[in-house]
C-alpha positions as CSV (number, residue, x, y, z in Angstrom):
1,X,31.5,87.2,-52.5
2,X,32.5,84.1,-50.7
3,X,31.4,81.3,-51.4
4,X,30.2,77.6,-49.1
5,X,28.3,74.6,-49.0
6,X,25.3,74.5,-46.4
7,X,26.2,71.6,-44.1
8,X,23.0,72.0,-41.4
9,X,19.7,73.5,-41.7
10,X,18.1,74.1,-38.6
11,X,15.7,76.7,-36.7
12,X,15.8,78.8,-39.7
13,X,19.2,79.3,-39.6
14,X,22.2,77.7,-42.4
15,X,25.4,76.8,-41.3
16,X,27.8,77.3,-44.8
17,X,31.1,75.6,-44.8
18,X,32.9,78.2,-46.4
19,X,35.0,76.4,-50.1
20,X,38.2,75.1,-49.2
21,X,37.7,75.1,-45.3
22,X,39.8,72.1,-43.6
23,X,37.4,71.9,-41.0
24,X,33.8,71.6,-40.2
25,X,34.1,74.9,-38.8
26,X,30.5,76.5,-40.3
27,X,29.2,80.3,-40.5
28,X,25.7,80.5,-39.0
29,X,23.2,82.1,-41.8
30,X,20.1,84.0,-42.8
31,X,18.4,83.5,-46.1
32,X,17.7,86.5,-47.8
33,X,13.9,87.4,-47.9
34,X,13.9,87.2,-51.8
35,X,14.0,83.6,-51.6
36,X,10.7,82.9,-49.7
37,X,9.2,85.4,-52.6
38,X,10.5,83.4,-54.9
39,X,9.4,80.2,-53.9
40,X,12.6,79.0,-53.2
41,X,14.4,77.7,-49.9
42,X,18.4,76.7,-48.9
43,X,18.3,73.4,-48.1
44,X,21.4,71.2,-47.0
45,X,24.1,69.9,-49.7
46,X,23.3,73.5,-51.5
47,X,26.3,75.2,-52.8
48,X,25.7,78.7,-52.5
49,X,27.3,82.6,-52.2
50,X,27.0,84.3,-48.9
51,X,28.2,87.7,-47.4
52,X,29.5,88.0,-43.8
53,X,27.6,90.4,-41.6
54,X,28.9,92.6,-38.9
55,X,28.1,90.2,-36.0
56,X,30.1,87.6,-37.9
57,X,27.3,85.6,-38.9
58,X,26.1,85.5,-42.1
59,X,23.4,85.7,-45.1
60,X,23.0,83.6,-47.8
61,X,22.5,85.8,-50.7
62,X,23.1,83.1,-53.8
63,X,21.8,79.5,-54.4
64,X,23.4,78.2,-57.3
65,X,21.9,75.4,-59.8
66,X,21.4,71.9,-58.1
67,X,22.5,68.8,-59.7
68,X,19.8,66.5,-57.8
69,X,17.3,67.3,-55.3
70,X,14.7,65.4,-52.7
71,X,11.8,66.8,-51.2
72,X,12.5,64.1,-48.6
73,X,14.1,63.9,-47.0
74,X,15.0,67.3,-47.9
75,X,19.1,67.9,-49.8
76,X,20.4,69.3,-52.6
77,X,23.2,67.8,-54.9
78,X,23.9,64.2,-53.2
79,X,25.1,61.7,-56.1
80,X,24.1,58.6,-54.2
81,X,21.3,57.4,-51.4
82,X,22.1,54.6,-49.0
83,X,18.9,53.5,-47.9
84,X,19.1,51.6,-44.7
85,X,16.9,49.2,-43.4
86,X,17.2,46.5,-40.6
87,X,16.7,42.9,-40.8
88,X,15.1,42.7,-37.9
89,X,13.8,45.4,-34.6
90,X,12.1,46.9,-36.7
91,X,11.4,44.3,-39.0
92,X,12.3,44.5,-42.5
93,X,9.3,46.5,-44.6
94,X,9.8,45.6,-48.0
95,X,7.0,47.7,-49.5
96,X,8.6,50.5,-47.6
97,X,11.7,50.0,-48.9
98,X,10.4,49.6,-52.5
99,X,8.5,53.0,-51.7
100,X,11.9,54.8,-51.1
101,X,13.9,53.2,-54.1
102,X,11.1,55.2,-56.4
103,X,12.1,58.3,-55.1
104,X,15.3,57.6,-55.5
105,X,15.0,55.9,-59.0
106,X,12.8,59.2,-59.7
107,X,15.6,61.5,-59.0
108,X,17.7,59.3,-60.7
109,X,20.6,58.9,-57.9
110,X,22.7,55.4,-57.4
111,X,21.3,53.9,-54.3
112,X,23.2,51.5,-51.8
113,X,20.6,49.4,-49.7
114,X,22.5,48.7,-46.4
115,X,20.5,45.7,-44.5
116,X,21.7,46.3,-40.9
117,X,21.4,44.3,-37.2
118,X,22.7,41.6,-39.0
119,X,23.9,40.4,-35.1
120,X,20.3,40.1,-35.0
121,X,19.6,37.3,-37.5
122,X,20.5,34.0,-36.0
123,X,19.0,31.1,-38.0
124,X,17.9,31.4,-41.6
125,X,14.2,30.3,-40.5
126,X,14.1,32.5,-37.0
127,X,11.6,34.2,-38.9
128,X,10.9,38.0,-39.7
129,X,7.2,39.5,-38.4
130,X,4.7,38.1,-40.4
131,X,1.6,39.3,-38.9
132,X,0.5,41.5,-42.1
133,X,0.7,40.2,-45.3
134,X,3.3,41.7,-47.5
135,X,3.8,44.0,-44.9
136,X,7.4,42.4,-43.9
137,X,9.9,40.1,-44.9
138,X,9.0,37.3,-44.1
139,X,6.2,36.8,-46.6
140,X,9.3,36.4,-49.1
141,X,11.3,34.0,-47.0
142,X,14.4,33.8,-45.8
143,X,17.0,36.9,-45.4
144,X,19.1,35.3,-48.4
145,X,16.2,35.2,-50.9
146,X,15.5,39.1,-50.1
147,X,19.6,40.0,-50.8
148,X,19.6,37.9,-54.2
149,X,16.5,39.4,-55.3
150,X,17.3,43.1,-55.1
151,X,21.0,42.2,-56.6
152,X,19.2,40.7,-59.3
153,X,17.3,43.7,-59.9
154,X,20.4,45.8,-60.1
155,X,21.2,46.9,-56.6
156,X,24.0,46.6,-54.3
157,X,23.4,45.4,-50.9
158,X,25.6,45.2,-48.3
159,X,24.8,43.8,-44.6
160,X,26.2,45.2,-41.3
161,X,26.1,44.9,-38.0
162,X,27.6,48.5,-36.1
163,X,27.7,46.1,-33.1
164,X,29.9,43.6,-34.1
165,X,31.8,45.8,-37.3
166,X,30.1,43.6,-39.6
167,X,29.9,45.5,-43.2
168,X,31.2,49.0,-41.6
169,X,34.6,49.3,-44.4
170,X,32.5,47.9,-47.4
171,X,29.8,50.9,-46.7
172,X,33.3,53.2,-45.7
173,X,34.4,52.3,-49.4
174,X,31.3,52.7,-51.2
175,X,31.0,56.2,-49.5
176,X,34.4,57.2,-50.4
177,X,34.6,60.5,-52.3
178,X,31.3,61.2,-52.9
179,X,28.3,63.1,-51.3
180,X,25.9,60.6,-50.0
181,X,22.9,60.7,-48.0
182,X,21.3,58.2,-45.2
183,X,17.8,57.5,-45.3
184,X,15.3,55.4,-43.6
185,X,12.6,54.3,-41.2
186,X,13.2,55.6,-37.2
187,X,14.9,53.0,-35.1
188,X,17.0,50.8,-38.0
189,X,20.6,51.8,-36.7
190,X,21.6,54.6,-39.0
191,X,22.8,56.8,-35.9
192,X,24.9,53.3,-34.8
193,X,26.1,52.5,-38.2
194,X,27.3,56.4,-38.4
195,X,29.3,56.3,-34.9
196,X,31.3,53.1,-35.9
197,X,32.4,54.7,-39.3
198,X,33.2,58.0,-37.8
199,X,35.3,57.4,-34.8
200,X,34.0,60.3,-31.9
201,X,31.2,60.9,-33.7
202,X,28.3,60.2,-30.6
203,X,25.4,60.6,-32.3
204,X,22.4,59.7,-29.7
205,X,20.9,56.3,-30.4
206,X,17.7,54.8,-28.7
207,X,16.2,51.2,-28.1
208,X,13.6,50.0,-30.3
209,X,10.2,50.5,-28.7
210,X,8.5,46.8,-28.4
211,X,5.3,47.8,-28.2
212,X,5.4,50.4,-31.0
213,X,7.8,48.2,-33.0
214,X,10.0,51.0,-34.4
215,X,12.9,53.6,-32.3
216,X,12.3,56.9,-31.7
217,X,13.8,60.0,-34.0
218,X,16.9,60.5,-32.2
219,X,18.1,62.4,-35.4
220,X,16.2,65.8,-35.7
221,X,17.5,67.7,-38.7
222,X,19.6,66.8,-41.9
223,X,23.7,67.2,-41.3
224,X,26.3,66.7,-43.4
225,X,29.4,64.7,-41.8
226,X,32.8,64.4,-43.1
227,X,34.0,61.1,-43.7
228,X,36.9,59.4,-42.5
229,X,39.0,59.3,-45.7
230,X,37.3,61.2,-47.8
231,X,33.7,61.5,-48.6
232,X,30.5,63.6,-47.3
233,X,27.6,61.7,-46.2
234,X,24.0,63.3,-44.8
235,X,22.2,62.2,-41.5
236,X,18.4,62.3,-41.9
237,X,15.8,61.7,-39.3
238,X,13.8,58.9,-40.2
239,X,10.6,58.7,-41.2
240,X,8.0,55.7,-42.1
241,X,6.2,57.5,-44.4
242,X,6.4,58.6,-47.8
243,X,4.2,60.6,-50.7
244,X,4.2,60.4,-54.3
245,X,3.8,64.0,-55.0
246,X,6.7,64.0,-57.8
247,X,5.5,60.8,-59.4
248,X,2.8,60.4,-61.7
249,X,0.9,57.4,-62.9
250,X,2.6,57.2,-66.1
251,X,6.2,57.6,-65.4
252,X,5.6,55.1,-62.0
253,X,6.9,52.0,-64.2
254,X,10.2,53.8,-64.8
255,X,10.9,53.7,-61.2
256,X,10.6,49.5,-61.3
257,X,14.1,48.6,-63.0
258,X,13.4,45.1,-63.5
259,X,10.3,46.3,-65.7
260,X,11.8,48.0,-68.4
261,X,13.3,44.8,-71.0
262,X,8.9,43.9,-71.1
263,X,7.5,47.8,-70.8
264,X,9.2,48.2,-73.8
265,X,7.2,45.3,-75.5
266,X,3.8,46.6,-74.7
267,X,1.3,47.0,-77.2
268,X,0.1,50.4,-75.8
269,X,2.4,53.4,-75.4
270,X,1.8,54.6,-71.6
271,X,0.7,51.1,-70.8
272,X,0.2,51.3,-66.9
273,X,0.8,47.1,-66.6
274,X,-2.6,46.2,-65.1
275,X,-5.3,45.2,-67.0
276,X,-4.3,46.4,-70.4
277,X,-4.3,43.5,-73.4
278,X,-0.9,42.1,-74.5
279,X,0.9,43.7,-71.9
280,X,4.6,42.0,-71.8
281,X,5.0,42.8,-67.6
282,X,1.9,41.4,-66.5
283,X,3.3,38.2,-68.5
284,X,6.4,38.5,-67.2
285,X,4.5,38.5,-63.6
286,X,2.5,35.8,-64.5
287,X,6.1,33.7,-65.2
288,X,7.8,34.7,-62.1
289,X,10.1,36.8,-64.2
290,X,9.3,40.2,-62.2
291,X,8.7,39.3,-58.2
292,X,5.7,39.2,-56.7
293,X,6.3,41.3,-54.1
294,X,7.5,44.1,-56.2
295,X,4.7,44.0,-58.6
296,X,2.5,44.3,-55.8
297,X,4.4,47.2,-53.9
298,X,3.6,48.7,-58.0
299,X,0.3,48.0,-57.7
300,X,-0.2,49.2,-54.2
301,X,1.5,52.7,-55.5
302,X,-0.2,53.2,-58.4
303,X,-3.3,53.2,-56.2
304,X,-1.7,55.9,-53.6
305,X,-0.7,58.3,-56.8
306,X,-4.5,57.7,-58.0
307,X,-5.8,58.7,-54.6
308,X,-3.5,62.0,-54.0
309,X,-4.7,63.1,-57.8
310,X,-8.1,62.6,-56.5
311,X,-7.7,64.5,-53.6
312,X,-5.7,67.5,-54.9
């Protein structure tokens, strides 16, 4: 039985890349029926077995064991997330982007944060939307303040611009050799950033609406593209909202790097960090130690999970 990796997942049909292809030359699929009884569906960045069929298409008869796995956006086995958000048209959502680095904290992949438009950032005070509080960037200040803060934290950050080929090699080098997947709100530029890394590419891109404030999903189902020296990296459509439906309450703090040297130190075991007595994050809060911004995208969360539990 031969065997592939599923590089596109759409209309209920896989297109496997069969093992040691040179090409992105793909076999259109079926699932077997077993699957849906099981509980179980292919989803993109699968490795899996597959037997050809006489119309040479094909079924996938074998999913075999993932090493990571999103609900969404929805792939199986990437090593590493760039999550990409723009600095301005949309402006930049730092709760929302908190909100993503938990699911990716959650399913324990190495995340990128790729900060693009920078051609769109003229003056250090020109001044992000800042018509809801904590809503967008500008509540922390300038662009420079939001870079140091999530380096300080632990991340990488890198800023581009696809229009002037600001940042394109450093996110080409970061890519290199791995499987990789692109995630973020509609409208930020990850269809532009994609065409001036993969020369030909053409994915469609779209202006930002200005009265909705965010671009329209010009990307419609996850694909896997082949990188220019080496490396696999996943197309998502974008999205603005998220669910905390494989985080609990308890393992939340987990997901906030910068909180584990003071979890550690709390009197109670489980300690959620709001209220409770002696607890060594609220103090570290309280000292500017742990940002406000983040502590309040944790509290905010912590909220949401209490809410779905309620519901469900």
């Amino acid at each position: 039985m031969p065997n592939g990796l599923i590089v596109k997942a759409l209309s209920g049909y896989y297109y496997v890349l069969p093992e040691h292809a040179n090409e992105l030359e793909s076999i259109q699929c079926r699932a077997r029926g077993v699957f849906k009884k099981r509980g179980l569906s292919p989803l993109v960045g699968d490795r899996v077995g597959y037997e050809l069929t006489d119309n040479g298409e094909g079924t996938v008869t074998e999913i075999f064991p993932r090493s990571s796995e999103l609900i969404r956006p929805p792939i199986a086995n990437v090593d590493q997330v760039v999550l990409v958000f723009s600095v301005n048209e949309p402006a930049l959502n730092l709760p929302l982007l908190d909100k993503f680095l938990v699911h990716t904290e959650s399913a324990g992949l190495d995340t990128l944060i790729c900060l693009t438009k920078r051609d769109l950032w003229s003056t250090p005070d020109s001044g992000l939307a800042q018509d809801t509080r904590q809503q967008e960037a500008g509540d922390t200040g300038e662009l420079g303040q939001v870079v140091r803060l999530y380096e300080s934290i632990g991340y990488s950050v890198i800023m581009t611009s696809a229009k002037e080929g600001i940042g394109v090699d450093q996110v080409l080098d970061r890519l290199a050799g791995r499987i990789s997947v692109f995630a973020g709100q509609s409208g930020v530029g990850k269809s532009s950033l994609l065409n001036a890394m993969i020369p030909g590419l053409g994915l469609e891109t779209n202006e930002i609406s200005m009265k909705l404030g965010r671009g329209k999903h010009t990307t419609r189902h996850v694909e896997l593209l082949r990188l220019p020296g080496g490396g696999i990296v996943a197309d998502t459509p974008g999205f603005s909202q998220l669910d905390f439906l494989q985080v609990d309450a308890e393992g939340l703090g987990a997901c906030f790097r910068e909180f584990a040297p003071y979890a550690s130190q709390c009197r109670f075991r489980g300690c959620l960090h709001l209220h409770e007595p002696d607890c060594k994050v609220q103090e570290a809060h309280e000292q500017g130690l742990i940002a406000a911004s983040r502590y309040s995208s944790y509290q905010q969360f912590l909220e949401e999970i209490r809410d779905q539990k309620r519901r469900y």
